[in-house]
C-alpha positions in Angstrom: -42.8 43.2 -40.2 -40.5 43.9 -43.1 -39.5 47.6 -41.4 -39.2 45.9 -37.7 -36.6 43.2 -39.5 -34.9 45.8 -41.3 -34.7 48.4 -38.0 -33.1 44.8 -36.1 -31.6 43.5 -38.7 -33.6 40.3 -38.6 -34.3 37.8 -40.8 -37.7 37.2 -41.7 -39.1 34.0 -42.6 -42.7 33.1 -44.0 -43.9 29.4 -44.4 -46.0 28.8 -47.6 -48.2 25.4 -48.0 -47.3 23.2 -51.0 -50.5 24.0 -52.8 -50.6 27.3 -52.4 -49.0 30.4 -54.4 -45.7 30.3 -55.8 -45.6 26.8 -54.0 -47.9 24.6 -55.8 -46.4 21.8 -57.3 -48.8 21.2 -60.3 -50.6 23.0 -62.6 -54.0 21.8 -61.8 -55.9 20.7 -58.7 -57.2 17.6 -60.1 -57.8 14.0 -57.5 -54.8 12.4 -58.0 -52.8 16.1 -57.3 -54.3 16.6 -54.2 -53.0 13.3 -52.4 -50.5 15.6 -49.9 -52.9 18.1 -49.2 -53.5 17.1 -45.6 -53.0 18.4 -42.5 -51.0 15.6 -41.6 -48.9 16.8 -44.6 -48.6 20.0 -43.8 -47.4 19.2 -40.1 -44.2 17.3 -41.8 -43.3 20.0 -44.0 -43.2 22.4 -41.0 -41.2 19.6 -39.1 -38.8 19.5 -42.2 -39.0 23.1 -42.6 -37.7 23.5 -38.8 -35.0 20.9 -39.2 -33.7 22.4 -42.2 -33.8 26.1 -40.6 -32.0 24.9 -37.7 -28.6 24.0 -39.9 -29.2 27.1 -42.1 -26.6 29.8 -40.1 -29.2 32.9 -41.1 -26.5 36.0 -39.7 -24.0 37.6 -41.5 
């Protein structure tokens, strides 16, 4: 993906859950942490994801 963006001059976006990675918003996966860990959740940070992508200009 990374060459086929660069050959296009694409940008090239990856989505990471909350809970995952460089992402996680606590240091441990304890009860009370894991309240927005739901697939519910996860479907409004993609919707607020989208939103903010949409008024982000991304070209040069």
């Amino acid at each position: 993906m990374n060459v086929l963006a660069k050959k296009f001059g694409a940008a090239l976006i990856s989505l990471e859950h909350r809970y995952y990675g460089k992402s996680s918003l606590f240091s441990s996966l304890e009860t009370e942490n894991l309240k927005y860990l739901s697939s519910k959740q996860a479907l409004f940070d993609l919707a607020g994801f989208r939103y903010y992508q949409g008024s982000v200009k991304l070209f040069r």
